[in-house]
Biopython code that builds the backbone (N, CA, C, O; Angstrom):
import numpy as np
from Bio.PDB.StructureBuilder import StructureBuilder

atoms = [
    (1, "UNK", "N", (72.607, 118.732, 120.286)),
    (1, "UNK", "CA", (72.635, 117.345, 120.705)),
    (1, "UNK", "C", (74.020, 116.775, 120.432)),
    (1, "UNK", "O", (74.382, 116.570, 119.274)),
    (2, "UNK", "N", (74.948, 116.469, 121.670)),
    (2, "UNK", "CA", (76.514, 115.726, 121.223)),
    (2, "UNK", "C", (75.863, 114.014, 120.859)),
    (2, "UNK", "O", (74.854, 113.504, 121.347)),
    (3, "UNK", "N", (76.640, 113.521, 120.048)),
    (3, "UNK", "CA", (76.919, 112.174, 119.699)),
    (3, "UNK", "C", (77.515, 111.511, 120.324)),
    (3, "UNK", "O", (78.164, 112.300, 121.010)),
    (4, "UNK", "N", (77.949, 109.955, 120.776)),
    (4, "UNK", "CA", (79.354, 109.537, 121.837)),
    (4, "UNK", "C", (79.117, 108.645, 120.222)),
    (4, "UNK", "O", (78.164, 108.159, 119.613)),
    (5, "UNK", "N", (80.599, 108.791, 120.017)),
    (5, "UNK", "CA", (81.656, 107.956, 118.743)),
    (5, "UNK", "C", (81.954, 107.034, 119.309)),
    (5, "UNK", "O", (82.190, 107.227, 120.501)),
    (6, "UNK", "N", (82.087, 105.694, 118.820)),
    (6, "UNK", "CA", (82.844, 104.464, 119.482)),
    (6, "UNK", "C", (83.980, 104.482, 118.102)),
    (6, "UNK", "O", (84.024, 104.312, 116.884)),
    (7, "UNK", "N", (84.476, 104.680, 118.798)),
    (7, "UNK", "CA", (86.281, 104.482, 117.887)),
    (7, "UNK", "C", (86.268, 102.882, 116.985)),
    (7, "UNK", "O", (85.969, 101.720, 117.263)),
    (8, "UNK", "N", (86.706, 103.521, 115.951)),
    (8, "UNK", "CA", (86.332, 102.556, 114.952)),
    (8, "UNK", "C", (87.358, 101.317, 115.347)),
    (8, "UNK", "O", (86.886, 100.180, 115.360)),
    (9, "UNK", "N", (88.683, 101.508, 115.652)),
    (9, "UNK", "CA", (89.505, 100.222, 116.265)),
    (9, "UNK", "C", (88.724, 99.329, 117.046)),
    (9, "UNK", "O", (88.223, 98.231, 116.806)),
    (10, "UNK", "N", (88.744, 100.093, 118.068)),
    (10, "UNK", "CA", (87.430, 99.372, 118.986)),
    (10, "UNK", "C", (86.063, 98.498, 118.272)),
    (10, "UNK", "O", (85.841, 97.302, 118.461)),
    (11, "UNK", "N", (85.721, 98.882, 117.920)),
    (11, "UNK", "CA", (84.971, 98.497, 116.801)),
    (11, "UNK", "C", (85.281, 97.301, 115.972)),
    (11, "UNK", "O", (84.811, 96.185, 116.197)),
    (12, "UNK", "N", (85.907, 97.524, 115.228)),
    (12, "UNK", "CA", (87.130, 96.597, 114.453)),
    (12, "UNK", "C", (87.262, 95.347, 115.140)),
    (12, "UNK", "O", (86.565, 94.364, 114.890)),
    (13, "UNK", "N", (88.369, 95.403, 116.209)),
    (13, "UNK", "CA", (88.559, 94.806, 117.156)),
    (13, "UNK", "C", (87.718, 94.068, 117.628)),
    (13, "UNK", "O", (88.223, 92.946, 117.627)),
    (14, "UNK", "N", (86.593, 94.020, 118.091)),
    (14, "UNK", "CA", (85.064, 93.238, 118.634)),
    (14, "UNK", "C", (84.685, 92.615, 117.584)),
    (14, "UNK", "O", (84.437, 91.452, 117.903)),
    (15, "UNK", "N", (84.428, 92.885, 115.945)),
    (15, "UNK", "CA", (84.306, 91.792, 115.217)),
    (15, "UNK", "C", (85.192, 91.445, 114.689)),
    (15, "UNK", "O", (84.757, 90.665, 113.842)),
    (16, "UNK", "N", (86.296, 91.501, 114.598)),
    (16, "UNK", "CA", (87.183, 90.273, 114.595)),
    (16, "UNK", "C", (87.337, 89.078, 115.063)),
    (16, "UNK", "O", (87.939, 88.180, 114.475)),
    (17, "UNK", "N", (86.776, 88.987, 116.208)),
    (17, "UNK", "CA", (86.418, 88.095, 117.539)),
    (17, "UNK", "C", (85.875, 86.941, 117.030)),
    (17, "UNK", "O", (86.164, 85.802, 117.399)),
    (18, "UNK", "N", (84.590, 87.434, 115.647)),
    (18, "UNK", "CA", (83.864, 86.311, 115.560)),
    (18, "UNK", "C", (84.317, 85.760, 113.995)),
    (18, "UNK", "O", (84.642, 86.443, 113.024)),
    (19, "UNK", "N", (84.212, 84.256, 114.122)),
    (19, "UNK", "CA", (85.297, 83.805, 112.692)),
    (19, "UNK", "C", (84.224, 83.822, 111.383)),
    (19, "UNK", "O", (84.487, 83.591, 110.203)),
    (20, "UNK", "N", (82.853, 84.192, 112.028)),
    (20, "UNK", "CA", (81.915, 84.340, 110.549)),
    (20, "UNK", "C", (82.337, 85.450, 110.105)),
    (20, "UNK", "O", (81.979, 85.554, 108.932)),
    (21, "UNK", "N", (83.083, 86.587, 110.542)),
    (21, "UNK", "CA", (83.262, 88.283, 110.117)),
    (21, "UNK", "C", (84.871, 88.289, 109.253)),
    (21, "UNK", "O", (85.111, 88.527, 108.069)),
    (22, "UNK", "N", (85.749, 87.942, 110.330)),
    (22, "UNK", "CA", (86.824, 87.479, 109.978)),
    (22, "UNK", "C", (86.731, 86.913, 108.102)),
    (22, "UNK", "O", (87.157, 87.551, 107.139)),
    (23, "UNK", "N", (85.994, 85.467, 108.081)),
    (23, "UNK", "CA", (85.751, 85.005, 106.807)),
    (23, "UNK", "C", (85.693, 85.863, 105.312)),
    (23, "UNK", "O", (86.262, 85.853, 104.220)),
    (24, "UNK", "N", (84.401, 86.749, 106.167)),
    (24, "UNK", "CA", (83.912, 87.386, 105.260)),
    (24, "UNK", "C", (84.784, 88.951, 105.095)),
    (24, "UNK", "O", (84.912, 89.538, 104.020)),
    (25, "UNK", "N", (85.165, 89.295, 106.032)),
    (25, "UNK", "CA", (86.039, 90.000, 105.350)),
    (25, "UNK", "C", (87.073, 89.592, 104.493)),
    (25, "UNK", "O", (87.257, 90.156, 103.415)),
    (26, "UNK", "N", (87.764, 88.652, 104.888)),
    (26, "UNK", "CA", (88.742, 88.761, 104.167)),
    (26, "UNK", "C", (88.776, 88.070, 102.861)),
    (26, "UNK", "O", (89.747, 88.019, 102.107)),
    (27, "UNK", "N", (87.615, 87.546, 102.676)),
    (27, "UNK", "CA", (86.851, 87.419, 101.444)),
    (27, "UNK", "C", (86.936, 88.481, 100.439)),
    (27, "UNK", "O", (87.435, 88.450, 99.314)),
    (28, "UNK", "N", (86.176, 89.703, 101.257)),
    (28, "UNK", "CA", (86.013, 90.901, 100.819)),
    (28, "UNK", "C", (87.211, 92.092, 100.755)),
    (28, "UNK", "O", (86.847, 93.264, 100.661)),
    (29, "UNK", "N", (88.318, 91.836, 100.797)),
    (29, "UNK", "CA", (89.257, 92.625, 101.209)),
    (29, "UNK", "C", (89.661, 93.568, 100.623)),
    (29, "UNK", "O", (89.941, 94.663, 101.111)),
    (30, "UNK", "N", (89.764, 93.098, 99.041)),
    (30, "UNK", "CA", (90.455, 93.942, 98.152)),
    (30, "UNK", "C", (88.953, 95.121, 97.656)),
    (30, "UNK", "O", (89.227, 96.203, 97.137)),
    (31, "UNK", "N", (87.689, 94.782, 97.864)),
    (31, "UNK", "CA", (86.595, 95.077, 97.644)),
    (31, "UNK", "C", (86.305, 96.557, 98.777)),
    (31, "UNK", "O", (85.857, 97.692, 98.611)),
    (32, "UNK", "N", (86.642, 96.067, 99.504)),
    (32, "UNK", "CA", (86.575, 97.155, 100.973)),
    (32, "UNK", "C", (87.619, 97.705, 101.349)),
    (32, "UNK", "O", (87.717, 98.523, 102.263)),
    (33, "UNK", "N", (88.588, 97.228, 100.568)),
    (33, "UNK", "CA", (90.089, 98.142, 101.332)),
    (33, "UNK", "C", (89.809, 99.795, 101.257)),
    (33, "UNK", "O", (90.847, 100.348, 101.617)),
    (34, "UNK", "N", (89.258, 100.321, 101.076)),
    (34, "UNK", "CA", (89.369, 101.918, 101.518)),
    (34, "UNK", "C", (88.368, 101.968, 102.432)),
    (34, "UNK", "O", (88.218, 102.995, 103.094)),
    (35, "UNK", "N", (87.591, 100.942, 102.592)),
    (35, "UNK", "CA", (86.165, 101.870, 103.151)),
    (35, "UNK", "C", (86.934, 102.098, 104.981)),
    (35, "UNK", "O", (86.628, 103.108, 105.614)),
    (36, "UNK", "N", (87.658, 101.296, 105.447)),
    (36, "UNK", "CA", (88.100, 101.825, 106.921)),
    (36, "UNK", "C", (89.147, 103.016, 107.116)),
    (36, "UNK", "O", (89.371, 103.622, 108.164)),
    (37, "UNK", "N", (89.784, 103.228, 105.764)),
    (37, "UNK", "CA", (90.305, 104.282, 105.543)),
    (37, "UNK", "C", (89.309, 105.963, 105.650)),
    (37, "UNK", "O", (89.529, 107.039, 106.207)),
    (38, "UNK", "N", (88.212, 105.430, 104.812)),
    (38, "UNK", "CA", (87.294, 106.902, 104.544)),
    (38, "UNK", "C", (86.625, 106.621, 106.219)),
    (38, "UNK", "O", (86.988, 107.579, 106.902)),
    (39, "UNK", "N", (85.832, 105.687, 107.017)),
    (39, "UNK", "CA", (85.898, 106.217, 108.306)),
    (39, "UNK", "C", (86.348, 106.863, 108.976)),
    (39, "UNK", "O", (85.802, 107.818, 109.529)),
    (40, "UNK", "N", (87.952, 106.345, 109.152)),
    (40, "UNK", "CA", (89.054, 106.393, 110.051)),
    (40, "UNK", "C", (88.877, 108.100, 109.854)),
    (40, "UNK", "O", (88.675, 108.845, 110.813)),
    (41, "UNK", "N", (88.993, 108.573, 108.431)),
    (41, "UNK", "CA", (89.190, 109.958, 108.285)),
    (41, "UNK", "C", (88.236, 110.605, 108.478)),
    (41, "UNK", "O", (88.467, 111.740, 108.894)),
    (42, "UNK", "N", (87.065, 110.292, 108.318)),
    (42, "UNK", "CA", (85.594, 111.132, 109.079)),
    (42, "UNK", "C", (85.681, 111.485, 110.463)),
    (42, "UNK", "O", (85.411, 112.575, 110.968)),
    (43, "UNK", "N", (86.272, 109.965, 111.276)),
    (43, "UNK", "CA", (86.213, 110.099, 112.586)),
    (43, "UNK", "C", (87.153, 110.830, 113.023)),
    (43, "UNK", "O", (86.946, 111.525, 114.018)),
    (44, "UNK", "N", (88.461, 110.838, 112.343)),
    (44, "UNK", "CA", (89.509, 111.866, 113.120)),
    (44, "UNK", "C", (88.973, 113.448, 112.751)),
    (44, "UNK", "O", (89.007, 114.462, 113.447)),
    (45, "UNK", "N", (88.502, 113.248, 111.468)),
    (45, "UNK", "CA", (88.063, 114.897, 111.325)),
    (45, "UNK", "C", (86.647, 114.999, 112.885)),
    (45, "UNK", "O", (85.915, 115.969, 113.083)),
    (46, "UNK", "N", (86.661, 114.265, 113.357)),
    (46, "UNK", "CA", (85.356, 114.615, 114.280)),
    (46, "UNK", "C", (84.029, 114.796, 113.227)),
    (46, "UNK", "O", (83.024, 115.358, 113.663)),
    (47, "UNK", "N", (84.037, 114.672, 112.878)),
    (47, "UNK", "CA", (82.126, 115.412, 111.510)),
    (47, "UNK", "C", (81.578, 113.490, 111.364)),
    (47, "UNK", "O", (82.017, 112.343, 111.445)),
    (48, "UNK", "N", (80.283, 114.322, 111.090)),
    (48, "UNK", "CA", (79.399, 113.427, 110.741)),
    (48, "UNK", "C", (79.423, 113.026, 109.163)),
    (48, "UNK", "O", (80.194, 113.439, 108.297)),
    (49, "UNK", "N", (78.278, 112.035, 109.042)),
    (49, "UNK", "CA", (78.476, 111.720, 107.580)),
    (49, "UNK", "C", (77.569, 112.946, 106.969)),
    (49, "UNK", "O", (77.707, 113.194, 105.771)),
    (50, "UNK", "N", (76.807, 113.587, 107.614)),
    (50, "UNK", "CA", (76.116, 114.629, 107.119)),
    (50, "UNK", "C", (77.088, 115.704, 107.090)),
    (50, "UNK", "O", (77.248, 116.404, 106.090)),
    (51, "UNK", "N", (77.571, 115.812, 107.889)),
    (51, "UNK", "CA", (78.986, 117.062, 107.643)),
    (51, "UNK", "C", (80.086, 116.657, 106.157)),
    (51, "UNK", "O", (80.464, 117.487, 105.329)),
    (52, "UNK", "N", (80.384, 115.318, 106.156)),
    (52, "UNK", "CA", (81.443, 115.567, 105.285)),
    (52, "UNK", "C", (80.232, 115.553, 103.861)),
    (52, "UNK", "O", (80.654, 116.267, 102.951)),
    (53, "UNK", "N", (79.133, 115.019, 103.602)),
    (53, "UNK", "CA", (78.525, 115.089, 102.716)),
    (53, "UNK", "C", (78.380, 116.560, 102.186)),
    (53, "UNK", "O", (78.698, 117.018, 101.089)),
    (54, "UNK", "N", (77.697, 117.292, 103.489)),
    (54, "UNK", "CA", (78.220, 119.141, 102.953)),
    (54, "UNK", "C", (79.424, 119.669, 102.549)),
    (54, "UNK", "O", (79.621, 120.473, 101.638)),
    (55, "UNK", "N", (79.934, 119.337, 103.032)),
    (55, "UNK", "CA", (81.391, 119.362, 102.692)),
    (55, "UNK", "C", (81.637, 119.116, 100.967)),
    (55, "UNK", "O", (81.857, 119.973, 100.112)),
    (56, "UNK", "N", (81.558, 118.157, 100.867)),
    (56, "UNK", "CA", (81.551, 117.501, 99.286)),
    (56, "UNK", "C", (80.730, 117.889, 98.772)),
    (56, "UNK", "O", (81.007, 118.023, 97.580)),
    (57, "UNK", "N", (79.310, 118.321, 99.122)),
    (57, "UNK", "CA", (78.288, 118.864, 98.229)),
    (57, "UNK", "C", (77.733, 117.838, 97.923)),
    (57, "UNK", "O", (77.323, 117.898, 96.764)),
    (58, "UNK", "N", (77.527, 116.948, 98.394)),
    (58, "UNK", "CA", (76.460, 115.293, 98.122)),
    (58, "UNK", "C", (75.885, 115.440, 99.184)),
    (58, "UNK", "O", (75.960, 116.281, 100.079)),
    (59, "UNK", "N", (74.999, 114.102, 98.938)),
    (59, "UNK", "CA", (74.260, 113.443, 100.046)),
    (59, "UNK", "C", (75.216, 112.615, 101.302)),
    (59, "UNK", "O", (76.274, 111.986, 101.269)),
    (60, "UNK", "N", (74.347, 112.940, 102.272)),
    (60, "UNK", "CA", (74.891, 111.698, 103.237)),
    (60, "UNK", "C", (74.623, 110.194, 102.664)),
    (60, "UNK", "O", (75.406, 109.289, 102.955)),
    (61, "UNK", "N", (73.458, 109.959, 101.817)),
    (61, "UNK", "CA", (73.825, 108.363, 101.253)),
    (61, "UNK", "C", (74.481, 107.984, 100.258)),
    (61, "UNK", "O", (74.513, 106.874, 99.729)),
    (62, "UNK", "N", (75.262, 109.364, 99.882)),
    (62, "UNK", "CA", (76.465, 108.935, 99.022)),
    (62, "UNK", "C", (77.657, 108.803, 100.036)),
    (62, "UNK", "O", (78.498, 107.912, 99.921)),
    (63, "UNK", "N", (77.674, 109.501, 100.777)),
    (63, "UNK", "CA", (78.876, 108.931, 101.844)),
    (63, "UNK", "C", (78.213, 107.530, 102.771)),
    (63, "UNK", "O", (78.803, 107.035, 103.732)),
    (64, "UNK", "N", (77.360, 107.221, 102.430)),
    (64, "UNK", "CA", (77.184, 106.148, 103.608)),
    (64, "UNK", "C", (77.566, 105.007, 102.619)),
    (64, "UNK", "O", (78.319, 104.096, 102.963)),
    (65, "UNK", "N", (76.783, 105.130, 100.845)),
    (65, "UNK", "CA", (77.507, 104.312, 99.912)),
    (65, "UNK", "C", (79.248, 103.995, 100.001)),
    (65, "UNK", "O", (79.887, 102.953, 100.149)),
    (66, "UNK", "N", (79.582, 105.211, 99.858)),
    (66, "UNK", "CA", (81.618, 105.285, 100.178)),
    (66, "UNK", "C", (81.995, 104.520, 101.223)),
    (66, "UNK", "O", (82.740, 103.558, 101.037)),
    (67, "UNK", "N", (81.511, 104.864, 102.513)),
    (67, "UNK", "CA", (81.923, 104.134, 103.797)),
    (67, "UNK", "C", (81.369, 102.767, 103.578)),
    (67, "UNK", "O", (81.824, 101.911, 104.337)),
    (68, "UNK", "N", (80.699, 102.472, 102.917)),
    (68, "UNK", "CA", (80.030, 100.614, 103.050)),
    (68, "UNK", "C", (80.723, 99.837, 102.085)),
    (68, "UNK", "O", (80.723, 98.607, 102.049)),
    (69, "UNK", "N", (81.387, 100.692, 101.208)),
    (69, "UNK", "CA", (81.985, 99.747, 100.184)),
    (69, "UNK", "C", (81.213, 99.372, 98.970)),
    (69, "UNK", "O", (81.574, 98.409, 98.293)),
    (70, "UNK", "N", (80.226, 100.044, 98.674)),
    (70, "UNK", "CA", (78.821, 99.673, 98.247)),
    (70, "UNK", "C", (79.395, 100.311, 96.653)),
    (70, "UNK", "O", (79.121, 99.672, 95.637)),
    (71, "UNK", "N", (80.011, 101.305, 96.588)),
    (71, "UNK", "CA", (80.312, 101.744, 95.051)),
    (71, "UNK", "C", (81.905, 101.847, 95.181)),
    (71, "UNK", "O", (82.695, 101.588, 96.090)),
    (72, "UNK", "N", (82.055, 102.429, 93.641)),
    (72, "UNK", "CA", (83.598, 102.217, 92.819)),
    (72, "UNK", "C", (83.784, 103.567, 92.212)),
    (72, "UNK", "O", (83.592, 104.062, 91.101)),
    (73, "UNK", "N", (84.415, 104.139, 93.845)),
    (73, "UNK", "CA", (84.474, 105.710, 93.589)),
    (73, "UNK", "C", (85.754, 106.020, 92.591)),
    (73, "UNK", "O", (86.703, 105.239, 92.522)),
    (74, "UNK", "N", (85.672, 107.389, 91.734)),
    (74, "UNK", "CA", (86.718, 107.470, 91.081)),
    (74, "UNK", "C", (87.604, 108.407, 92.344)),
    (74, "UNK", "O", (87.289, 108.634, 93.512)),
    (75, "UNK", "N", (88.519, 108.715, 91.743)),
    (75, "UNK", "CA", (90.170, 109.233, 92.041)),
    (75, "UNK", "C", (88.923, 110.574, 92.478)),
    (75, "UNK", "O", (88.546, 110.788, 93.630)),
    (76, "UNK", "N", (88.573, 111.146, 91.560)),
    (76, "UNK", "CA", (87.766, 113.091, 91.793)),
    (76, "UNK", "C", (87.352, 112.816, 93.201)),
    (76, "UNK", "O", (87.722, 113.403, 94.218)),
    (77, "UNK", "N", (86.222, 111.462, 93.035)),
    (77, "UNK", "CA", (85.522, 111.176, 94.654)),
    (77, "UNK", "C", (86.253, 111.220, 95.549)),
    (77, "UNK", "O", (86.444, 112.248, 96.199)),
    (78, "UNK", "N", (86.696, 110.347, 95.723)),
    (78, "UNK", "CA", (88.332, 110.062, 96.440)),
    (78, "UNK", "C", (88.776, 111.516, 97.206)),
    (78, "UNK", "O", (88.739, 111.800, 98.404)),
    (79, "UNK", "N", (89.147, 112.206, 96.205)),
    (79, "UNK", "CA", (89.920, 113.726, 96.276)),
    (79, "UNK", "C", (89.156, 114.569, 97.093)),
    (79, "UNK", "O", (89.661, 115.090, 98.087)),
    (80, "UNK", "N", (87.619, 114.815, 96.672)),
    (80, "UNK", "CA", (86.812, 115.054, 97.464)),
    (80, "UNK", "C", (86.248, 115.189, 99.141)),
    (80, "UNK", "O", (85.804, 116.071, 99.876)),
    (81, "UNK", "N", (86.608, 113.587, 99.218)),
    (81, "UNK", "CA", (86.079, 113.319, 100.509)),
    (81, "UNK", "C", (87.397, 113.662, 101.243)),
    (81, "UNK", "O", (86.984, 114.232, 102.253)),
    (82, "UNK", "N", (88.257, 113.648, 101.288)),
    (82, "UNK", "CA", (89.977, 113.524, 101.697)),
    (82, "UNK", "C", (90.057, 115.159, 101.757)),
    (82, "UNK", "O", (90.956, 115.613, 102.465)),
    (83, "UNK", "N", (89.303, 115.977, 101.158)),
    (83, "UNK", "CA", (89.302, 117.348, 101.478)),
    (83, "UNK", "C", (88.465, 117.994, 102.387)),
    (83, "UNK", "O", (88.672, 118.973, 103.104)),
    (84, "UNK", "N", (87.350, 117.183, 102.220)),
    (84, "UNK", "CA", (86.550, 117.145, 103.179)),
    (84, "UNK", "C", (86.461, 117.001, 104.724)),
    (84, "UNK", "O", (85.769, 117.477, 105.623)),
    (85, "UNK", "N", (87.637, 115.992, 104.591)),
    (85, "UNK", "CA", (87.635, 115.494, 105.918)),
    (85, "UNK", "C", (89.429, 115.956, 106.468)),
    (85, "UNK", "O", (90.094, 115.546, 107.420)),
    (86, "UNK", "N", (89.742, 116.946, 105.392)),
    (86, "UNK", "CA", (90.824, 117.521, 105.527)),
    (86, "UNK", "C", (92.108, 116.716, 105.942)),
    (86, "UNK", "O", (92.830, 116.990, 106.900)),
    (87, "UNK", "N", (92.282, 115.601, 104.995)),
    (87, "UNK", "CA", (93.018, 114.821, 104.855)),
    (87, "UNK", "C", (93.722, 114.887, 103.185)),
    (87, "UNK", "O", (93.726, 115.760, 102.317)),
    (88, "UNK", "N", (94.274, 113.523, 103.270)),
    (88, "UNK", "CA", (95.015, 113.919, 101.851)),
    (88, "UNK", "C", (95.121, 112.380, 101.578)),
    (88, "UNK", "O", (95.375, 111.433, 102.323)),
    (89, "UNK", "N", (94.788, 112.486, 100.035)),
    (89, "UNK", "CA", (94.733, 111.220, 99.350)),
    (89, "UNK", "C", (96.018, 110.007, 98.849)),
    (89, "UNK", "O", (96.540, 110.197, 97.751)),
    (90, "UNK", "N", (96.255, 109.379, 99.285)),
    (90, "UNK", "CA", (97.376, 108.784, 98.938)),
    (90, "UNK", "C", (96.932, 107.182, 98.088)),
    (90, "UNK", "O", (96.101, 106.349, 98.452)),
    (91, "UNK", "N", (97.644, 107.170, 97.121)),
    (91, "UNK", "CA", (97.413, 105.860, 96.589)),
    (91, "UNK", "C", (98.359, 105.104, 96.499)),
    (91, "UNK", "O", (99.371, 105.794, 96.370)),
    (92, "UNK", "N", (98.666, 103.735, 96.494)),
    (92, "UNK", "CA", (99.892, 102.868, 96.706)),
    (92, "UNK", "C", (99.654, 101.570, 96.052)),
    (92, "UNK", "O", (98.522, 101.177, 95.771)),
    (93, "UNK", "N", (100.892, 100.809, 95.778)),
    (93, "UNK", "CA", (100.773, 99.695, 95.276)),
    (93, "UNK", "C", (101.367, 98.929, 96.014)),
    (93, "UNK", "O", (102.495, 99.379, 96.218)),
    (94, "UNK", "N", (101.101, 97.471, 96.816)),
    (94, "UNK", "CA", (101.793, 97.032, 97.533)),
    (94, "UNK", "C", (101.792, 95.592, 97.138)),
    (94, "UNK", "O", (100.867, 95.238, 96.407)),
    (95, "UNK", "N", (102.680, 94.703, 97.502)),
    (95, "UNK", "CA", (102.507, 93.427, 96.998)),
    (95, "UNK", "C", (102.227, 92.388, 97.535)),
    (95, "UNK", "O", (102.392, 92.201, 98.741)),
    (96, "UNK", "N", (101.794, 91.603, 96.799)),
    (96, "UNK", "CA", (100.632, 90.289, 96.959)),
    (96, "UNK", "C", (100.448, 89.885, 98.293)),
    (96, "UNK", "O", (101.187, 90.594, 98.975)),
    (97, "UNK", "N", (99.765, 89.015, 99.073)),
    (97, "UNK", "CA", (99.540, 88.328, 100.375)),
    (97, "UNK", "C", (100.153, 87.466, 99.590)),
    (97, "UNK", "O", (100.088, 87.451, 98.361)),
    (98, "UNK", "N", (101.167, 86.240, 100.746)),
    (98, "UNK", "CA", (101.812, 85.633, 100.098)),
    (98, "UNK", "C", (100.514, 83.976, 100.580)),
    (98, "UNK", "O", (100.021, 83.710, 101.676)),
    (99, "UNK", "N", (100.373, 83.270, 99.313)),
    (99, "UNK", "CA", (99.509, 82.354, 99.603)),
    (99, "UNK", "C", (99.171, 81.466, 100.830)),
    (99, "UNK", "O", (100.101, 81.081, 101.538)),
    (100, "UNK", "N", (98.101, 81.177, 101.075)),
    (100, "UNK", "CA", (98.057, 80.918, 102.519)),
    (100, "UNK", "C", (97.883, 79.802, 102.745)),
    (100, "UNK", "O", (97.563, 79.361, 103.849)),
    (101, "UNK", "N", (98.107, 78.988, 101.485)),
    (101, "UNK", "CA", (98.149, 77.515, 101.430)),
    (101, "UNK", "C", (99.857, 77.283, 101.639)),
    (101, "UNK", "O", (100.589, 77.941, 100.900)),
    (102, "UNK", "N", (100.480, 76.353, 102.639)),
    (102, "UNK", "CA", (101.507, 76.047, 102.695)),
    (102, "UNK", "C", (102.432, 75.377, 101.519)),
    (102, "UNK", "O", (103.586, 75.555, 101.130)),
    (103, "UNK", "N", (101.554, 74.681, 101.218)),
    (103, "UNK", "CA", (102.240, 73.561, 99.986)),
    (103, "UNK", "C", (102.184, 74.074, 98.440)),
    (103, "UNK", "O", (102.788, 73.626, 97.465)),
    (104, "UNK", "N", (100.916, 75.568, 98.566)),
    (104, "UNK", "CA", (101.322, 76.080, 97.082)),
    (104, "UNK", "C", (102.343, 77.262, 97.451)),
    (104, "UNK", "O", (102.485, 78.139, 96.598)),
    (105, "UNK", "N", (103.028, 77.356, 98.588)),
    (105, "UNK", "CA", (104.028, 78.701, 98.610)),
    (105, "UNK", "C", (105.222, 77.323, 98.466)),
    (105, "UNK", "O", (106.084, 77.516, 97.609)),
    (106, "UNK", "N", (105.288, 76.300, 99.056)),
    (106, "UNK", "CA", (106.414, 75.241, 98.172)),
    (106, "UNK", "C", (106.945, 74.998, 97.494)),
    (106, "UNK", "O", (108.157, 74.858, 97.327)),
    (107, "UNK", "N", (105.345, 74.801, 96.448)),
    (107, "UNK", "CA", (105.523, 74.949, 94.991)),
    (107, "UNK", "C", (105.659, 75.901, 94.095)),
    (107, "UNK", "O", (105.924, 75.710, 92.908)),
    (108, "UNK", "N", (105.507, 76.817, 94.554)),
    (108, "UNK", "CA", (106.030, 78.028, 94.099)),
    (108, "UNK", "C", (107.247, 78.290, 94.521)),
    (108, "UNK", "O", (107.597, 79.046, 93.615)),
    (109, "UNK", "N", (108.204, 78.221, 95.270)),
    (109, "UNK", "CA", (109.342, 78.612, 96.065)),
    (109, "UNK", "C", (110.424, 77.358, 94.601)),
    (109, "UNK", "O", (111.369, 77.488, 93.822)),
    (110, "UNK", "N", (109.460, 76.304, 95.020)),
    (110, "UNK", "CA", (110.108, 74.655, 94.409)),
    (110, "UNK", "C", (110.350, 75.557, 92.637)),
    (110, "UNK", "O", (111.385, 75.554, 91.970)),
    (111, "UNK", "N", (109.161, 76.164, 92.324)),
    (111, "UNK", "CA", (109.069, 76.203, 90.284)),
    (111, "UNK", "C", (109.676, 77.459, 89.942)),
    (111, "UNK", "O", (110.015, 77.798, 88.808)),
    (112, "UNK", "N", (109.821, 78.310, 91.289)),
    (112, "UNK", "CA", (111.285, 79.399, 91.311)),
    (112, "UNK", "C", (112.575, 79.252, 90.574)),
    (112, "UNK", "O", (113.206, 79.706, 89.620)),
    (113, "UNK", "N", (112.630, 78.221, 91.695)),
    (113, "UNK", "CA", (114.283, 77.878, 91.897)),
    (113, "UNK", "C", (115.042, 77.212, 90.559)),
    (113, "UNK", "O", (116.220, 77.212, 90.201)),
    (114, "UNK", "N", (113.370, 76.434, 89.779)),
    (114, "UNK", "CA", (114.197, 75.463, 88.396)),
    (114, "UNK", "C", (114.250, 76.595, 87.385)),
    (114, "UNK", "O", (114.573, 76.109, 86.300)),
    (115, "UNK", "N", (114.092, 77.720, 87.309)),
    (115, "UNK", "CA", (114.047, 78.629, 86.110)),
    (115, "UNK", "C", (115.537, 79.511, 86.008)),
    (115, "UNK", "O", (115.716, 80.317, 85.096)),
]
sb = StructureBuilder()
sb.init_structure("model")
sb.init_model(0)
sb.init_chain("A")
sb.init_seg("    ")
for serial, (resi, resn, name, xyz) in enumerate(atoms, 1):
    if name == "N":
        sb.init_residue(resn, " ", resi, " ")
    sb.init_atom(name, np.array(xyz, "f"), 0.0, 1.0, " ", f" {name:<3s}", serial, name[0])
structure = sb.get_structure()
C-alpha cells in the first residue's frame, strides 16, 4: 500500500494563514523548535513514523511524542532519531528575537547608550 505525503512546507504554509495558529505557535516556539526539524527529517528520509521507530528500536508513539513536541528528549534521543533518519544532529545557539514591542527596543537601545 503507497502513502501520498503532503510536504510539510506546504503544510506549514496553510496554517500560517490562520492568526489563531500563528498566535499559538509562536507562543509555543521555543517549546516546539525541533519538532519541524524531526519531521522535515522523517520526510526527506521518505519512512514512516513506524519505520524510523524501528529504526531507533521504540515505538511509533514515542516518535509521534518527538514529532508533537509532547516530551524533552535528551541529546542520546536526539542522536538516535538523526540516525535513523540518516541525518546528523546539529545543535546551535542563536540570539534573542529582538523585542517586538517598539518602544521597549527604544528603551533598550535609549538604557544602552547611558552605560
Amino acid at each position: 500500500m503507497s502513502r501520498k505525503f503532503i510536504p510539510v512546507d506546504d503544510a506549514f504554509k496553510e496554517w500560517r494563514k490562520d492568526p489563531q495558529f500563528v498566535a499559538a505557535y509562536d507562543a509555543l516556539e521555543e517549546q516546539f523548535a525541533f519538532a519541524p526539524a524531526l519531521i522535515k527529517a522523517r520526510g526527506d528520509a521518505d519512512m514512516t513514523q513506524d519505520q524510523v521507530a524501528e529504526a531507533m528500536g521504540t515505538t511509533r508513539s514515542a516518535v509521534i511524542r518527538l514529532e508533537g513536541g509532547r516530551s524533552n528528549p535528551s541529546t542520546r534521543t536526539l542522536q538516535r532519531f538523526a540516525a535513523a533518519t540518516h541525518t546528523r544532529l546539529r545543535i546551535s545557539f542563536e540570539p534573542e528575537k529582538p523585542p517586538k514591542a517598539a518602544g521597549l527596543a527604544k528603551k533598550r537601545t535609549g538604557e544602552a547608550r547611558k552605560r
